[in-house]
Each structure stands twice: as structure tokens, then as C-alpha cells.
SETORPA-512950 format. One record per residue (C-alpha): residue number from 1; x, y, z. Coordinates in pm, whole numbers, always signed. Layout:
// residues N
{k NUM&xx X&yy Y&zz Z};
...
END
This chain:
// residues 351
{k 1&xx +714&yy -2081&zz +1383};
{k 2&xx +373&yy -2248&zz +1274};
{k 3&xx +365&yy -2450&zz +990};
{k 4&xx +49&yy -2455&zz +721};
{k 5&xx -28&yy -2662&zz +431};
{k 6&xx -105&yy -2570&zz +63};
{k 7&xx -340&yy -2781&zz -157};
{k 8&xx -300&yy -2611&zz -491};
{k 9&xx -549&yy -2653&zz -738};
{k 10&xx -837&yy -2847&zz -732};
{k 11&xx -1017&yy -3037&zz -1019};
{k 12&xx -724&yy -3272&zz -1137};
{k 13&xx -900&yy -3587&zz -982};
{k 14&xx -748&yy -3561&zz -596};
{k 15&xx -1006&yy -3376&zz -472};
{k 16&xx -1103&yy -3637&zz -250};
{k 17&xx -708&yy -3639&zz -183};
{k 18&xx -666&yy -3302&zz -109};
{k 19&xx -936&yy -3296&zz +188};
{k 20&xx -763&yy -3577&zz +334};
{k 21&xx -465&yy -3398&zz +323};
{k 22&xx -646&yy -3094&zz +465};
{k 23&xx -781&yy -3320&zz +761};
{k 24&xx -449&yy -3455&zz +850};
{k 25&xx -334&yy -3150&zz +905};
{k 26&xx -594&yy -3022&zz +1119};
{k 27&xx -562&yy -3307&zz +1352};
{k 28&xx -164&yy -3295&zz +1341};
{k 29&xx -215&yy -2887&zz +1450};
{k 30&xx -118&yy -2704&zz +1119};
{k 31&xx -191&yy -2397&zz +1234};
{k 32&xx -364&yy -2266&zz +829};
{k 33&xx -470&yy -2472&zz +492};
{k 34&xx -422&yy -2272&zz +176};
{k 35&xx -605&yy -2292&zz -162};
{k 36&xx -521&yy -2142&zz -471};
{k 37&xx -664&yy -2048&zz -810};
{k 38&xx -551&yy -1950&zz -1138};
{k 39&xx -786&yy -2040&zz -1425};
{k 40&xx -960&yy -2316&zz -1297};
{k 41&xx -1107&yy -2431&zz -962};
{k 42&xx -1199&yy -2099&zz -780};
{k 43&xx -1033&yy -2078&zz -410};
{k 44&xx -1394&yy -1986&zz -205};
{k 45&xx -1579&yy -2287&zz -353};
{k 46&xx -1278&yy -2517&zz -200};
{k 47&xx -1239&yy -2351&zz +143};
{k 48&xx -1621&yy -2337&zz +219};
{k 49&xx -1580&yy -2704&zz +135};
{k 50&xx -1270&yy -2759&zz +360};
{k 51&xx -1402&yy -2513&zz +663};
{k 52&xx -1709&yy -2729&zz +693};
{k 53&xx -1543&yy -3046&zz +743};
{k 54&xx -1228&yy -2971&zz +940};
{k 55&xx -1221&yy -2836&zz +1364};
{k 56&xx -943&yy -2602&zz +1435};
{k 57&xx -712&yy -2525&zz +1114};
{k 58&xx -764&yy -2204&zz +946};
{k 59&xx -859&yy -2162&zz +595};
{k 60&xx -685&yy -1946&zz +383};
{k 61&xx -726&yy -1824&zz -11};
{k 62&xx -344&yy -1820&zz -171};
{k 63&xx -527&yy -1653&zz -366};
{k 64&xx -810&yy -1491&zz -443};
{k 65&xx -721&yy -1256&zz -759};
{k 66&xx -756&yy -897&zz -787};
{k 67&xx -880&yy -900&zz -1149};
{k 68&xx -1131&yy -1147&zz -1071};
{k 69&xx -1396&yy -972&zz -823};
{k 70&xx -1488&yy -617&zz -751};
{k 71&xx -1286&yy -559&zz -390};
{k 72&xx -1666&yy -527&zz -273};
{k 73&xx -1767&yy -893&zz -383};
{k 74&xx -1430&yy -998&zz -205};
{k 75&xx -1517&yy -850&zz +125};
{k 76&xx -1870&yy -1020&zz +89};
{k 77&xx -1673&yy -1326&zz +73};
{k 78&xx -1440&yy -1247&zz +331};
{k 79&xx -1663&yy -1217&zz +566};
{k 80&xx -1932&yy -1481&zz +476};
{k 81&xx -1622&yy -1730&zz +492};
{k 82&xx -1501&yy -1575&zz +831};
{k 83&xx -1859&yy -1629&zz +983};
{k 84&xx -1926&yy -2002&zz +802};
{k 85&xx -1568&yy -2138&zz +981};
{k 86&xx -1635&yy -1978&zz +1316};
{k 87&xx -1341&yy -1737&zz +1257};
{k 88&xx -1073&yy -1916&zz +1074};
{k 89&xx -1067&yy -1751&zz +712};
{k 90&xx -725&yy -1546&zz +624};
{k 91&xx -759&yy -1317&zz +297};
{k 92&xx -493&yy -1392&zz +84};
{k 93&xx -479&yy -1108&zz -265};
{k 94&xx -292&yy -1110&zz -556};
{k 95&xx -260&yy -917&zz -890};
{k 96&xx -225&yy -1294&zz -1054};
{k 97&xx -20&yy -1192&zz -1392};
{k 98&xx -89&yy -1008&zz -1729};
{k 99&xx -152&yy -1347&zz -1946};
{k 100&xx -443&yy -1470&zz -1716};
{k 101&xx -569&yy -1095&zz -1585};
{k 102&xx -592&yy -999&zz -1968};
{k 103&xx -664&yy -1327&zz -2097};
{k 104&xx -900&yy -1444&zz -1915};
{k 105&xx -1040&yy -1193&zz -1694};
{k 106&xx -995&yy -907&zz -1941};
{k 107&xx -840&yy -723&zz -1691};
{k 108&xx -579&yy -447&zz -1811};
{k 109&xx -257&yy -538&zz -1660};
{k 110&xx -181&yy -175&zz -1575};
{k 111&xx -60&yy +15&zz -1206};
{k 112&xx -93&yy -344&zz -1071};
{k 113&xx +57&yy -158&zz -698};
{k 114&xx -198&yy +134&zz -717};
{k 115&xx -484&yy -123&zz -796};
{k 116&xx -312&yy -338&zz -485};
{k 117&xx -352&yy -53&zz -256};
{k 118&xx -694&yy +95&zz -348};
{k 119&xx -834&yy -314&zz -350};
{k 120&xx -685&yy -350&zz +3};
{k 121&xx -871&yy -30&zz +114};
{k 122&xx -1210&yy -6&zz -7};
{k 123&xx -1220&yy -389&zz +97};
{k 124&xx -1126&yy -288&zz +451};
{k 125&xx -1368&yy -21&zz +458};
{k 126&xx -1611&yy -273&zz +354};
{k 127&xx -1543&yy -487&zz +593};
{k 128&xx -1547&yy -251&zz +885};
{k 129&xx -1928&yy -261&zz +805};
{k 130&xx -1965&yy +182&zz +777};
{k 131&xx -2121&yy +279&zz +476};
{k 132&xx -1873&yy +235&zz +174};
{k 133&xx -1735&yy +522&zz -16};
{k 134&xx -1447&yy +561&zz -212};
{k 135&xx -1267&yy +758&zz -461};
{k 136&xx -963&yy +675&zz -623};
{k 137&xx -819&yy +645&zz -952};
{k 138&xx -980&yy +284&zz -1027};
{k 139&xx -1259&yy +240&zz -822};
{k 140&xx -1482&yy +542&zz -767};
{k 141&xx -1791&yy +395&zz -476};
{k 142&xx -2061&yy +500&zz -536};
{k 143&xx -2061&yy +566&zz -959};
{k 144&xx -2098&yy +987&zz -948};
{k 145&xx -2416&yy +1099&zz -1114};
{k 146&xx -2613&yy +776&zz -1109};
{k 147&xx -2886&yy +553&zz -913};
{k 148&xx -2593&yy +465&zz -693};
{k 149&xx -2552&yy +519&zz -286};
{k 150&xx -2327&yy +392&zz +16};
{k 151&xx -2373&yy +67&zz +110};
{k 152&xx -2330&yy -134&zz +439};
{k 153&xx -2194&yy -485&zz +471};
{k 154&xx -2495&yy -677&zz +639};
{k 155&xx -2269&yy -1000&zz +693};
{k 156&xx -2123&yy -975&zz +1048};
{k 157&xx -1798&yy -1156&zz +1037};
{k 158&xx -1647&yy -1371&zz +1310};
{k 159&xx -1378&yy -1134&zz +1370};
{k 160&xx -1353&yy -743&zz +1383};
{k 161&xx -988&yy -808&zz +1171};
{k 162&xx -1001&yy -1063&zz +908};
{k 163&xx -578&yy -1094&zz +869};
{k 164&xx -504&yy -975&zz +492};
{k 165&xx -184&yy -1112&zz +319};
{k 166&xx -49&yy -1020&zz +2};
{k 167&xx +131&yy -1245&zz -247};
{k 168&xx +448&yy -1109&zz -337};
{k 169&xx +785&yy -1114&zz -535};
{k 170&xx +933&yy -800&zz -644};
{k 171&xx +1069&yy -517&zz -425};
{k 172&xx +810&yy -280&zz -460};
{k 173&xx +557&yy -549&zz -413};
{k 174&xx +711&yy -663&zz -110};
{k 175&xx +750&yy -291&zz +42};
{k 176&xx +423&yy -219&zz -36};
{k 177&xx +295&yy -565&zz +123};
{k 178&xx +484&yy -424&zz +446};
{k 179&xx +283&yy -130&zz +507};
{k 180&xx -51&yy -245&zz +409};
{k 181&xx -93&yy -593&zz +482};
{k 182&xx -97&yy -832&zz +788};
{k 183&xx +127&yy -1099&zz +599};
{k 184&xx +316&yy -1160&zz +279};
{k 185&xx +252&yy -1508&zz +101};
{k 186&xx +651&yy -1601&zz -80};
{k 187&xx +698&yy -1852&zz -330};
{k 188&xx +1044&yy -1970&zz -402};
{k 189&xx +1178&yy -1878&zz -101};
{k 190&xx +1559&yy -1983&zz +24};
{k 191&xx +1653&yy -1954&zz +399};
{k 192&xx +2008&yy -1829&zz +284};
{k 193&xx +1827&yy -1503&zz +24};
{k 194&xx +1476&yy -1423&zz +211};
{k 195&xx +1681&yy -1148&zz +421};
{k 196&xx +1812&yy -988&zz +73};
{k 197&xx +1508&yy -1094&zz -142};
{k 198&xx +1209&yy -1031&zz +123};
{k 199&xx +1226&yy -963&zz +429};
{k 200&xx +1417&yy -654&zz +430};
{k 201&xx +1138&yy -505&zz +172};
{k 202&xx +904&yy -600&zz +428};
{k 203&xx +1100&yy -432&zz +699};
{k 204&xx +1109&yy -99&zz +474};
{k 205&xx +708&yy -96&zz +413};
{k 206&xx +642&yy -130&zz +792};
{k 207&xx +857&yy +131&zz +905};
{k 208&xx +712&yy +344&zz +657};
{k 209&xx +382&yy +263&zz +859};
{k 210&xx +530&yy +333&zz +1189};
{k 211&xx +565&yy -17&zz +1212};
{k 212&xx +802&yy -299&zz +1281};
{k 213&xx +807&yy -655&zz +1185};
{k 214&xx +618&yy -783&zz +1546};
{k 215&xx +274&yy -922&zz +1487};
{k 216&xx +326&yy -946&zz +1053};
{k 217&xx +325&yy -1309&zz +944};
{k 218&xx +626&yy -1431&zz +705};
{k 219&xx +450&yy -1703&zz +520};
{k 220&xx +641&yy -1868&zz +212};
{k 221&xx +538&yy -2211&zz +47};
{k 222&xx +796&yy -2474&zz -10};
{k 223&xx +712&yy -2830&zz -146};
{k 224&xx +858&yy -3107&zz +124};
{k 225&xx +949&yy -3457&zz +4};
{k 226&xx +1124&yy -3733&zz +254};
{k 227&xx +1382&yy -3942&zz +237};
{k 228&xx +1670&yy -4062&zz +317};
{k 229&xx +1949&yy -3815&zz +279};
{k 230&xx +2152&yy -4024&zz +13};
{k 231&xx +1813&yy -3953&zz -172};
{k 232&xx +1818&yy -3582&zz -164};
{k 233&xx +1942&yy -3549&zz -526};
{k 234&xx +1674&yy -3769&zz -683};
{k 235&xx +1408&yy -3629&zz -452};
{k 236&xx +1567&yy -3269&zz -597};
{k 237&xx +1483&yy -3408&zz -927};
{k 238&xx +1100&yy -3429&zz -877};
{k 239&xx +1058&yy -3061&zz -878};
{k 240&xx +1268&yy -2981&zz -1130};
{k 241&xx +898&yy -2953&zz -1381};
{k 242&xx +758&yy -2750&zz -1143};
{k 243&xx +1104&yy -2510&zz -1117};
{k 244&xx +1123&yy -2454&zz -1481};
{k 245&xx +796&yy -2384&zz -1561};
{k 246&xx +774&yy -2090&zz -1305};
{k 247&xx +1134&yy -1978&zz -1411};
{k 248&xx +1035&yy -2043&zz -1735};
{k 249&xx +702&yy -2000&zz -1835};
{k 250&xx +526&yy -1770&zz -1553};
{k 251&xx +471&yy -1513&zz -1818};
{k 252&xx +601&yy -1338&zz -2100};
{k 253&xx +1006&yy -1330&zz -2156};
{k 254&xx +1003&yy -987&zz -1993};
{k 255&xx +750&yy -997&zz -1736};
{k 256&xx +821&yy -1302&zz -1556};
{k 257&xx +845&yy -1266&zz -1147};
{k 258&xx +969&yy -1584&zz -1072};
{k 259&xx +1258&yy -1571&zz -1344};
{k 260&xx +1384&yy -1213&zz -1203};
{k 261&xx +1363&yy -1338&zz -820};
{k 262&xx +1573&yy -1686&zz -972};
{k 263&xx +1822&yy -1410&zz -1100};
{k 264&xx +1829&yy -1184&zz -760};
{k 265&xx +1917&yy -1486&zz -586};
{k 266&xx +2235&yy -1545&zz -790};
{k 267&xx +2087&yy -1759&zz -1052};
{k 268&xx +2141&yy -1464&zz -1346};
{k 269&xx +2271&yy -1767&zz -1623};
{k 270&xx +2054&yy -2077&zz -1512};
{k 271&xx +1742&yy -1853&zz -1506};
{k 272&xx +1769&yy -1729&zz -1894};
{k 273&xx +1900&yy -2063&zz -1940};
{k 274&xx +1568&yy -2239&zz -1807};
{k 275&xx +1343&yy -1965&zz -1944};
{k 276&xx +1530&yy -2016&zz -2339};
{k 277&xx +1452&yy -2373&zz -2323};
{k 278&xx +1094&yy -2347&zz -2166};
{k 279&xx +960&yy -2060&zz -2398};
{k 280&xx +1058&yy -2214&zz -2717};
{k 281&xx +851&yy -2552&zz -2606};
{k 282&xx +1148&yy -2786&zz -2515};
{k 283&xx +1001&yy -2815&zz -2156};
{k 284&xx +1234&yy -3102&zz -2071};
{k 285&xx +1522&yy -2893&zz -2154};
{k 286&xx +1417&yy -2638&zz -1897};
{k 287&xx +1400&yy -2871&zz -1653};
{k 288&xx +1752&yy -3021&zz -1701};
{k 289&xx +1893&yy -2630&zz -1668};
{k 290&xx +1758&yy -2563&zz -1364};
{k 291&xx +2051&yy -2626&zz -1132};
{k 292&xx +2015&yy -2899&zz -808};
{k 293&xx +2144&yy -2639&zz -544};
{k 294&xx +1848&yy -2392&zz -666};
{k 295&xx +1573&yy -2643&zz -575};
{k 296&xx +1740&yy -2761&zz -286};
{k 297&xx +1743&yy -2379&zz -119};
{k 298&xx +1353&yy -2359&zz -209};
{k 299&xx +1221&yy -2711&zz -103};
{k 300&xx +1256&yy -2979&zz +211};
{k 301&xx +1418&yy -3249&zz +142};
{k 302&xx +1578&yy -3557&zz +298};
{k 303&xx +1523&yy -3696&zz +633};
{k 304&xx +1341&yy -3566&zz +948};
{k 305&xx +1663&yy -3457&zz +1025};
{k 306&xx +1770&yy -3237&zz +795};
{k 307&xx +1415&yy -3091&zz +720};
{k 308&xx +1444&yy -2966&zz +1087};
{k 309&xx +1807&yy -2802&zz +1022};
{k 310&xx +1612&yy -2630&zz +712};
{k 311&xx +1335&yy -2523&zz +935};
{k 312&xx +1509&yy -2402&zz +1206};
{k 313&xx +1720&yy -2173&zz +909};
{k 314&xx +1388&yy -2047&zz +800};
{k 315&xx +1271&yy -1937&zz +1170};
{k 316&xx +1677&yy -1790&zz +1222};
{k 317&xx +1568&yy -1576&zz +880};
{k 318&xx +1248&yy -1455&zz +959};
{k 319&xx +991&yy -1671&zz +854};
{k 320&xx +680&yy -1733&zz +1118};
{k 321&xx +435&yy -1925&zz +912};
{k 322&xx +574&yy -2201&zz +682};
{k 323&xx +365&yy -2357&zz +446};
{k 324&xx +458&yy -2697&zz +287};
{k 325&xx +307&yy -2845&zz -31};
{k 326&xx +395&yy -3220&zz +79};
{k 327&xx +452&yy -3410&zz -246};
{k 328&xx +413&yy -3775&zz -341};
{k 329&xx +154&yy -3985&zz -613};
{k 330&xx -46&yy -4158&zz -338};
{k 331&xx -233&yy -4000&zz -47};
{k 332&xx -21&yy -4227&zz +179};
{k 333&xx +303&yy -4072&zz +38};
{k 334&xx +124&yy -3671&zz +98};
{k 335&xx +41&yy -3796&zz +464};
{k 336&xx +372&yy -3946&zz +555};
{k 337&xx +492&yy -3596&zz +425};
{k 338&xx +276&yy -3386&zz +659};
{k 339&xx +357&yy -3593&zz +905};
{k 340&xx +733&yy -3561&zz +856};
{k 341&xx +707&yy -3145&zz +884};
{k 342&xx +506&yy -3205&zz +1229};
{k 343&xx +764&yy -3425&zz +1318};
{k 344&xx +1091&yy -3194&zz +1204};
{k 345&xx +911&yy -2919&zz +1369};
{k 346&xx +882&yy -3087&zz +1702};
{k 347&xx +1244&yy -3197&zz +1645};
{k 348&xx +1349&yy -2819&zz +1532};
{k 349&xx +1214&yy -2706&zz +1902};
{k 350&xx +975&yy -2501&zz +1691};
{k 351&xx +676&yy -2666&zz +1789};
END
């Protein structure tokens, strides 16, 4: 199992942080560094920025949205990216949700799998560098009856096969990710549920490729905080914000992701519980619902020691990539927690 690291968002005044953070890893061998955006910092602008002043670690977008760019424009980037970092870009994709695709894109939330599908393949054509073509119910390449004609990529990238993940949640989501994607990007993932939440979508969509699991990267994010092990409950209580407003506020009351996977992974009460509290604005509330043993299953906590028993369940489930978001309010506290996972993962015999 490889372990990455996931920077987040950028433009909250660590920036300067947050390529530390990205260095670190690179020299501790984190095998990729993840960016993300939403409806702020944009994800290319940051990993061009990272790729040029890190060695070995790959970059990765976690992720660039769907509703954001024409799948054309993200297979420019793609490859650009790929060439600039001497082969170390992963393409990470994801519908994002129907309050910022609508909101702020103006992007109808609407066949979000069917848009997945017919994204992932004209940007693969694209990439492949033969004149682009398409027709499907979205995106029709070139416009019929206009000025319009196939196109070739001119960029070159690195690689012949940029690796394409998917961010998903749901079922269908995940089954889909199986059969058309190199790798799935999880959030809120627990070593004791992946099997019954994930990975056994994932299994389905490959075999409905004529595939098998071999070769497709299992990549979930989980924050990491260290300790000592007496500490593990007030550690637990630093991510109880960030639990209830995903439970609780990652979209409407019936279109929340994060609230339904909560609920598939036992946590039916707690998860209307959190999502009550959070929607009608008493935030605190939320985070007081959400119970200890749910953030324990979906973060590292505790010593060296017990993060490597956690690891080593995540590698026993399935996982080959894990990504850690290493917490703390100082770049010295971030560090110490990168250096912990190296350490645990060394200590796991994962290394």
C-alpha cells in the first residue's frame, strides 16, 4: 500500500504551508499529492505550482469538476500537466454536486453517470491524440452543420496513459467508476464498511469490463492526527466540524452523498440527527451528534502504533493508495503528522 497526501483548498492563508507540506512528502516518498477545488482556488493552478517545485511525488487533481470545463479543455490540461511534471499528473473527475454545478457553474445537475461516462470518453479520445469525434447525448464533437471539424491534441503528454480516477460514493457511482476508470478517489471511508460500501461496487464494474480488481488503485482520504492513545477521544473531537458539515450540509436534505453513505454504514439515526441540526444553522449541534466511533472508523488517530493497526486494516480491505490529510494549526504539527503515516507505514510492513 502507498500512501499520498491531500492539501485541500488553497487560498485560506497556508499556501506557503501547504507546499511545505507537499515537499515533505516528496522527500519522505509519498508516492501522490492531491489538490482539490470546489468554488474557490482551482486544482491546475496549484499542481503546476507544486509539480515545479517538488522531484519524485506525483500530482494529482481530487478534483477537477465535470461542470467546470468542456472534457476537451480537461484533456488539454491533462496532458500539458503530464508533460510540465515529467510524467507525474493523475486525472482525478468528479460531478462535484447540484448546489455548486447549478450555482455556480450553471450546470444542470441532470444524468450526472451518463455525463460521467461520455466526459471520461471523449477526454480519452482526446488524449490518444486521433482526431476527436464524438456523438452522444451531451456532447456532440464536432457541432453538426457548422464551421466546426476534428481536431488533434498537439500537446504530447509524458505518458501514452494518463491514470483517470473517479470520485465516488454511491453504488452506481462506484460500479460505474469500476469499469471505466483506473482508480476510485473515497471519502469517509472505514476499514470495517469499504468491502460493503465500495469495494464490492468496484469489483461489479470491473467484471463487467472483463476485468478484475489487479492494477485499479483504491484511493480513500482520511485526516491523521497523533497522539497518545489516552488522547484518541479528544483528537476524535477535532473533526467532529468537518464530520457534520459533510453529513450535514453537503447538499440539499435529499441529495446529500455523504449523509446516505453515514446511513449505509449503520449510522441511519446519528446521520438525520447531524443533518437536522446542521441544516437548520445550529452547526455546533451537528457536531455534538455525530457519534465518536463514526470518526474514529474514518480518521487515524492515536499513536504510531495504532495508526499502523488501522493501516494494515485498510490494506487487509482493499485499499492500495491511502491518502492522509495530516491535521494540526502549525506547519510543525502537519509535518510531525506526515511523518507519523511514513513511520506507521514502515511499522505496518507496508512500506
Amino acid at each position: 500500500m502507498q500512501l499520498g497526501i491531500n492539501l485541500g483548498y488553497w487560498g485560506a492563508g497556508m499556501d506557503a504551508d501547504n507546499l511545505a507540506v507537499a515537499q515533505e512528502a516528496d522527500r519522505l516518498g509519498y508516492a501522490v499529492c492531491w489538490a482539490a477545488e470546489a468554488y474557490g482556488s482551482d486544482a491546475a493552478t496549484v499542481l503546476t505550482w507544486v509539480a515545479a517545485q517538488t522531484e519524485r511525488i506525483d500530482v494529482g487533481s481530487a478534483i477537477f469538476q465535470i461542470p467546470a470545463r468542456q472534457p476537451a479543455m480537461t484533456a488539454m490540461t491533462a496532458a500539458t500537466l503530464d508533460s510540465l511534471s515529467g510524467g507525474r499528473f493523475r486525472l482525478g473527475l468528479g460531478v462535484s454536486g447540484p448546489q455548486v454545478s447549478e450555482g455556480w457553474y450553471g450546470v444542470k445537475f441532470d444524468k450526472p453517470l451518463a455525463r460521467t461516462r461520455e466526459y471520461v470518453e471523449i477526454v480519452r479520445k482526446a488524449m490518444t491524440r486521433e482526431r476527436l469525434s464524438y456523438e452522444g447525448e451531451h456532447w456532440t464533437l464536432p457541432l453538426p452543420g457548422g464551421p466546426g471539424k476534428p481536431i488533434r491534441l498537439t500537446v504530447h503528454p509524458q505518458r501514452e496513459h494518463i491514470p483517470l480516477y473517479i470520485a465516488a460514493i454511491g453504488p452506481k457511482n462506484l460500479e460505474q467508476t469500476g469499469e471505466i476508470a483506473d482508480g476510485a478517489l473515497l471519502i469517509f471511508p472505514s476499514a470495517e464498511h469499504i468491502e460493503e460500501t465500495a469495494i464490492r461496487y468496484l469489483r461489479a464494474g470491473r467484471e463487467k469490463a472483463g476485468k478484475t480488481l489487479d492494477g485499479f488503485d483504491v484511493c480513500p482520504t482520511l485526516p491523521i492526527a497523533v497522539g497518545e492513545d489516552k488522547d484518541v477521544p479528544s483528537l476524535a473531537d477535532t473533526f467532529r466540524p468537518y464530520t457534520a458539515l459533510y453529513v450535514g450540509g453537503m447538499g440539499s436534505r435529499k441529495q446529500n452523498f455523504y449523509n446516505h453513505l453515514a446511513q449505509r454504514m449503520g449510522y441511519e439515526q446519528a446521520a438525520a440527527e447531524i443533518q437536522d441540526k446542521y441544516l437548520s444553522g445550529d452547526k455546533q449541534g451537528a457536531a455534538a451528534a455525530v457519534p465518536h466511533e463514526l470518526i474514529d472508523r474514518t480518521t487515524l488517530l492515536g499513536s504510531v502504533d495504532r495508526i499502523a493497526d488501522r493501516m494494515k486494516a485498510y490494506a487487509e480491505a482493499g485499499v492500495t493508495t491511502l491518502t492522509l490529510s495530516p491535521a494540526g494549526f502549525t506547519l510543525d504539527e502537519r509535518i510531525a503528522s506526515l511523518r507519523a503515516g511514513s513511520d506507521a507505514l514502515e511499522r505496518a510492513g507496508l512500506a
